[in-house]
TIMI-2910 file (N, C-alpha, C, CB; in pm, 1 decimal, decimal comma, always signed):
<rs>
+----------+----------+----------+----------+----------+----------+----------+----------+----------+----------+----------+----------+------+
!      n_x !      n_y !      n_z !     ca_x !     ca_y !     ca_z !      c_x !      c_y !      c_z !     cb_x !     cb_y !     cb_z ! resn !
+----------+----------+----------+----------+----------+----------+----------+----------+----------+----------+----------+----------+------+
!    +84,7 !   -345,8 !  -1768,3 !    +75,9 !   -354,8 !  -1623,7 !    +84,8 !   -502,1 !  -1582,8 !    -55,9 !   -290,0 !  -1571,8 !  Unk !
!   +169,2 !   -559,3 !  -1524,2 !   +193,0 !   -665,7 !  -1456,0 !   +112,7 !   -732,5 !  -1380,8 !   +269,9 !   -647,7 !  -1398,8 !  Unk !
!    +71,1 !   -800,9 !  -1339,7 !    -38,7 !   -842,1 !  -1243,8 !     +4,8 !   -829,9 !  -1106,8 !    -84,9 !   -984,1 !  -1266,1 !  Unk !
!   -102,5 !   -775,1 !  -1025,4 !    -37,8 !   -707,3 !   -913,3 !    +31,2 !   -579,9 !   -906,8 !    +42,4 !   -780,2 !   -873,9 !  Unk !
!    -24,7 !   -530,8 !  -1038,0 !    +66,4 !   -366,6 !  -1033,6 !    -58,6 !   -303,3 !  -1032,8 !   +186,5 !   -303,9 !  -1184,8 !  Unk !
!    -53,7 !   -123,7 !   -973,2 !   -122,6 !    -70,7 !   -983,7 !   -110,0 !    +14,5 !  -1106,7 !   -135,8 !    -36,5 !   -885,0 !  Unk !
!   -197,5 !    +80,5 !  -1156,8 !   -203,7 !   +176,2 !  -1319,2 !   -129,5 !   +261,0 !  -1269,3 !   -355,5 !   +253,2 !  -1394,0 !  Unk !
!   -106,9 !   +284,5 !  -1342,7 !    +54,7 !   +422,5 !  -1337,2 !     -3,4 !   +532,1 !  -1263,8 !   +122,4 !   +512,7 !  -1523,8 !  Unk !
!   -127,0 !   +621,6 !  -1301,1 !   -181,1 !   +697,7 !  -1183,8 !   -161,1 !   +654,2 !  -1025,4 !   -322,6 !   +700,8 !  -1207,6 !  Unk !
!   -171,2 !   +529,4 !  -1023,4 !   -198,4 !   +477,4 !   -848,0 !    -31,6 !   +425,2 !   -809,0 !   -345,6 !   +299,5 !   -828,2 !  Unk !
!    +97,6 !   +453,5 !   -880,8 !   +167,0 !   +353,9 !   -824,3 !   +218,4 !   +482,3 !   -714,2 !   +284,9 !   +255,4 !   -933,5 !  Unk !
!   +225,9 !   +586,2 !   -765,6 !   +274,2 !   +705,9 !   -649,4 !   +236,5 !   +689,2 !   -516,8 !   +218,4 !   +845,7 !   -676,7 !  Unk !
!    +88,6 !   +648,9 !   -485,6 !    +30,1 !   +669,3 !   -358,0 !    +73,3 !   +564,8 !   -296,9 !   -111,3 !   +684,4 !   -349,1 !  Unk !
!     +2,8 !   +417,6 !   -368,4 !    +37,9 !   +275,8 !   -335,4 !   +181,6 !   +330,6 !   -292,2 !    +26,5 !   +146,8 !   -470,0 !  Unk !
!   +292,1 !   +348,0 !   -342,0 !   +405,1 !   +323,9 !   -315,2 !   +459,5 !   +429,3 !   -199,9 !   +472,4 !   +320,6 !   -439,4 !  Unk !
!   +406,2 !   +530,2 !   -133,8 !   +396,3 !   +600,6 !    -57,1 !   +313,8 !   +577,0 !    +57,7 !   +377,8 !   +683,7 !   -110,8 !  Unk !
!   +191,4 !   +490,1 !    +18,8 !   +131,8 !   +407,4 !   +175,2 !   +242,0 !   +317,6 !   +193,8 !    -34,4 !   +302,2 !   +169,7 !  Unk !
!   +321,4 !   +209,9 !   +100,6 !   +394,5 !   +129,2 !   +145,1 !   +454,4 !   +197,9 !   +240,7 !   +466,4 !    +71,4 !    +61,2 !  Unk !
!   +564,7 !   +254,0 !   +234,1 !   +665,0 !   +309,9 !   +261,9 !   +720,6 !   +403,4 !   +367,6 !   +672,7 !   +343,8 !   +184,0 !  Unk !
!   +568,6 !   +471,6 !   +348,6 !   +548,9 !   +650,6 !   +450,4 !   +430,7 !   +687,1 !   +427,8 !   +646,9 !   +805,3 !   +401,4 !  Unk !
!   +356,3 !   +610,9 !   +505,4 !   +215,0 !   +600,1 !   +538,0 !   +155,3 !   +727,1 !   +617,8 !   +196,1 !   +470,9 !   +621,7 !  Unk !
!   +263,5 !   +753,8 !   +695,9 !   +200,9 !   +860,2 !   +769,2 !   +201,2 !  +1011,1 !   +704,9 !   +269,6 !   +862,4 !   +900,9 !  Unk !
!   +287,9 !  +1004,0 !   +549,1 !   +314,7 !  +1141,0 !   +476,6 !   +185,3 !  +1154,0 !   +372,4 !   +477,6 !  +1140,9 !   +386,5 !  Unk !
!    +80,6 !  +1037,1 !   +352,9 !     +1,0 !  +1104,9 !   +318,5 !   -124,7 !  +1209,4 !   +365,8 !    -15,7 !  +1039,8 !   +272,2 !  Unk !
!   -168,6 !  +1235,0 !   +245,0 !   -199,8 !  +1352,9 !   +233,7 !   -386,0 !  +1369,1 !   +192,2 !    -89,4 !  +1406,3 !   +124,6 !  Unk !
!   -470,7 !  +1474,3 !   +217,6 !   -588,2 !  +1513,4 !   +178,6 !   -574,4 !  +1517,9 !    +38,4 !   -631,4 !  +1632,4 !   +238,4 !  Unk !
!   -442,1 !  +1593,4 !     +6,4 !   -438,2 !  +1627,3 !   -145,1 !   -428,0 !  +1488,2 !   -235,6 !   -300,7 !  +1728,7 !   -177,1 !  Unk !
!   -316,7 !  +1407,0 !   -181,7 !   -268,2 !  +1277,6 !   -232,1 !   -418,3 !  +1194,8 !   -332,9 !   -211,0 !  +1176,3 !    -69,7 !  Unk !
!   -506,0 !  +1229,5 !   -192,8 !   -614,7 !  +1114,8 !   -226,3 !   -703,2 !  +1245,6 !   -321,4 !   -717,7 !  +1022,1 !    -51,9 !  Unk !
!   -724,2 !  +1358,8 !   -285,3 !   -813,3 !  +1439,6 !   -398,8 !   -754,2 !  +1456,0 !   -554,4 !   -833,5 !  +1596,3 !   -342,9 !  Unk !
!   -652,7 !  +1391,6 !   -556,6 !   -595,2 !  +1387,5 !   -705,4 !   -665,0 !  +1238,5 !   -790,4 !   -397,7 !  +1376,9 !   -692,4 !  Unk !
!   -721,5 !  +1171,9 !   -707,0 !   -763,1 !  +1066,9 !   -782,6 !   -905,8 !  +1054,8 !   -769,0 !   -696,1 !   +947,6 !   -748,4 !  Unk !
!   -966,7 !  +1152,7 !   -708,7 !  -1125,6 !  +1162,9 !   -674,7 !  -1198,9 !  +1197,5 !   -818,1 !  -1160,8 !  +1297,3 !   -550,3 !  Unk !
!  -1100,7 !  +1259,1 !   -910,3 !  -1177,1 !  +1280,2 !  -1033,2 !  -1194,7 !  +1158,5 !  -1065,4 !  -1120,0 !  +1359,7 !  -1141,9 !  Unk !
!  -1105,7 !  +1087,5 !  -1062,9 !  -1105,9 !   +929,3 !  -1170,1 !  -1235,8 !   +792,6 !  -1087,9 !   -874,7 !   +832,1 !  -1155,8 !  Unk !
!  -1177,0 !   +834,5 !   -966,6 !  -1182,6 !   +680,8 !   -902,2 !  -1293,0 !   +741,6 !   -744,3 !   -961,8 !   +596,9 !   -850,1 !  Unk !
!  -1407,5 !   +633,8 !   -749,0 !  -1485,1 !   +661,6 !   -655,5 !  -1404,0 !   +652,4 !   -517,0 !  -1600,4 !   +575,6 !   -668,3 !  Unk !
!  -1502,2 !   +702,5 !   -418,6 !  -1455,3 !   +696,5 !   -253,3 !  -1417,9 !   +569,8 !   -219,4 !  -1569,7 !   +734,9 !   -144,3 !  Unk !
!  -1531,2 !   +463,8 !   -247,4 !  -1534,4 !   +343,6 !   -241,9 !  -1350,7 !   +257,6 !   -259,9 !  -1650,8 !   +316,2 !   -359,4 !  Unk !
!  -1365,5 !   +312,5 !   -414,5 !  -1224,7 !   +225,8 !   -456,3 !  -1095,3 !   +300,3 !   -396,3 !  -1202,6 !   +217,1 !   -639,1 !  Unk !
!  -1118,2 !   +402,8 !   -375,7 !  -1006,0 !   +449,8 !   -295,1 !   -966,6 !   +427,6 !   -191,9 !  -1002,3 !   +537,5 !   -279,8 !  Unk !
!  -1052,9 !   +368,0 !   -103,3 !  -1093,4 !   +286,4 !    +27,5 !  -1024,5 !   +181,5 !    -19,7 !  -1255,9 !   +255,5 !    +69,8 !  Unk !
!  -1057,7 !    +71,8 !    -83,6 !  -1027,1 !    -50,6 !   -129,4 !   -851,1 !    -51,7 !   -157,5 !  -1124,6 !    -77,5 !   -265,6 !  Unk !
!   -814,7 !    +52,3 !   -205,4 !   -704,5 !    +68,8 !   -283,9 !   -602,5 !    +93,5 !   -162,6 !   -720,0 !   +189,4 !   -400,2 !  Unk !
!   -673,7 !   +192,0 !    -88,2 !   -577,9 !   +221,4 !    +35,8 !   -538,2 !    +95,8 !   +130,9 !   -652,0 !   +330,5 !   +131,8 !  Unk !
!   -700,4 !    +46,5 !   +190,7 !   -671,6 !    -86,5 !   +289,1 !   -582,7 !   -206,9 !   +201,6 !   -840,1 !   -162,7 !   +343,4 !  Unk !
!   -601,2 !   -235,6 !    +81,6 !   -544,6 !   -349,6 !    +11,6 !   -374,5 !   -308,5 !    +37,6 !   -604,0 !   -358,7 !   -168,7 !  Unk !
!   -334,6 !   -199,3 !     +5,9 !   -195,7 !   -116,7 !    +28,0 !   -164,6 !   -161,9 !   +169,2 !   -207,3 !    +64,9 !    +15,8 !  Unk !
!   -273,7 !   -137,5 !   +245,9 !   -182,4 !   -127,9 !   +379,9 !   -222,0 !   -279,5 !   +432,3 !   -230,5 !    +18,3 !   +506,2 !  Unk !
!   -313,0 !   -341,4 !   +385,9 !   -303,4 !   -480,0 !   +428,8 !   -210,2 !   -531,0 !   +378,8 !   -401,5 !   -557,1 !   +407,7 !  Unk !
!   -129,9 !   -504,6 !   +248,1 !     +1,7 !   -603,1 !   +209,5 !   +121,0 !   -525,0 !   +228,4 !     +5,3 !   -659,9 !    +49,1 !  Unk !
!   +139,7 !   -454,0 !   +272,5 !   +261,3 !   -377,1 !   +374,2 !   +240,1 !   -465,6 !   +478,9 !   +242,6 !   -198,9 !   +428,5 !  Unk !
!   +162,4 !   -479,6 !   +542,2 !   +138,8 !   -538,3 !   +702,8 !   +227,4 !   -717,5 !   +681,5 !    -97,4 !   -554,8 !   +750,5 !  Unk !
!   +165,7 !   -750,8 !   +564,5 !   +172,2 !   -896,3 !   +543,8 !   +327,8 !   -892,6 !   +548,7 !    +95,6 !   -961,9 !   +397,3 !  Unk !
!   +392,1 !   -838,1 !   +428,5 !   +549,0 !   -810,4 !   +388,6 !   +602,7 !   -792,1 !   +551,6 !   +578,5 !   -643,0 !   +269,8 !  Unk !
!   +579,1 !   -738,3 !   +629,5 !   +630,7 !   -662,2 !   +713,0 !   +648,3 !   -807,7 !   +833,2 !   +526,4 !   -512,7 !   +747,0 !  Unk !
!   +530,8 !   -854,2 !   +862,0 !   +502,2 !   -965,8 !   +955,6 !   +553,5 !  -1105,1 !   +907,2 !   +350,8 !   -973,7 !   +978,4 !  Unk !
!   +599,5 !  -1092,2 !   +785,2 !   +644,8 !  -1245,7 !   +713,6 !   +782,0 !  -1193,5 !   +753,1 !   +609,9 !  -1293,4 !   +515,1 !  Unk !
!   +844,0 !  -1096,6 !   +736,1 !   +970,5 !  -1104,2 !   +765,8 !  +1029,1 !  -1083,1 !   +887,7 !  +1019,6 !  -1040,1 !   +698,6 !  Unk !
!   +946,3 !  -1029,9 !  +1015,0 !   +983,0 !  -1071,7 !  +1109,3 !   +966,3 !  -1201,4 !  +1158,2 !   +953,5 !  -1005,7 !  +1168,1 !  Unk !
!   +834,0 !  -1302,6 !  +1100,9 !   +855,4 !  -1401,8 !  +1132,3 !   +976,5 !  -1491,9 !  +1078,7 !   +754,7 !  -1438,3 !  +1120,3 !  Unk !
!  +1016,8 !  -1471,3 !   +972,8 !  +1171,6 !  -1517,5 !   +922,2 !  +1262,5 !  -1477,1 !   +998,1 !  +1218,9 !  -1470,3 !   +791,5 !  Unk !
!  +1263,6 !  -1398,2 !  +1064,3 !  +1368,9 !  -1350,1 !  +1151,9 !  +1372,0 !  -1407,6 !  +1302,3 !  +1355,6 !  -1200,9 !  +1156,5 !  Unk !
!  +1271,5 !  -1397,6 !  +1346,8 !  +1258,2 !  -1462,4 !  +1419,7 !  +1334,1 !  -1636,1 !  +1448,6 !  +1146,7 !  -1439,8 !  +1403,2 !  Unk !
!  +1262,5 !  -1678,6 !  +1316,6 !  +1306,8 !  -1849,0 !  +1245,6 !  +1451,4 !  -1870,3 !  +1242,4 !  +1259,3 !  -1875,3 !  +1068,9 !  Unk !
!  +1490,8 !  -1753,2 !  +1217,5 !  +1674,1 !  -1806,1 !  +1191,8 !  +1700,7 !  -1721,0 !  +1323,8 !  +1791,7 !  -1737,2 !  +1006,8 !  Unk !
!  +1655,7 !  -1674,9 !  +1410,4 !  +1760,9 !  -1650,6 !  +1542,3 !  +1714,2 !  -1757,0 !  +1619,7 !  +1753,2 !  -1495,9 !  +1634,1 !  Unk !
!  +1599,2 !  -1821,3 !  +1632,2 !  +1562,9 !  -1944,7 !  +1728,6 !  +1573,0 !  -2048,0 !  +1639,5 !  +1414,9 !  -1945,8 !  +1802,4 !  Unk !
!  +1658,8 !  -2069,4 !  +1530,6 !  +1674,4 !  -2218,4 !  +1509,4 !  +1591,9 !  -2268,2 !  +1432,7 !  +1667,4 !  -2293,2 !  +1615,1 !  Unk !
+----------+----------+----------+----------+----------+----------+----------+----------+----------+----------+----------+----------+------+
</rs>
């Protein structure tokens, strides 16, 4: 696992909050309730959607940068 990767169980979801946030699911998250507390699933989710947000806002600010110069 790379640093900054999630364990192979978590890259499905992670990579499905990235992406299509709004397609998850009750089930999505009860597939990892055996493994992984409420807590970290919390953690796991906001960290997901706090660095979607980041990715998302850095590149409109680049965009921004090269249409105003």
């Amino acid at each position: 696992m790379a640093r900054g990767e999630p364990p192979e169980e978590l890259r499905a979801l992670v990579d499905k909050i990235r992406r299509r946030a709004y397609e998850v699911t009750d089930e999505d998250l009860d597939a990892l309730r055996a493994r992984y507390s409420e807590d970290e699933i919390f953690e796991l989710v906001v960290a997901t959607v706090v660095g979607a947000a980041d990715l998302r806002l850095r590149a409109g600010l680049k965009a921004l940068e090269e249409a105003c110069g």
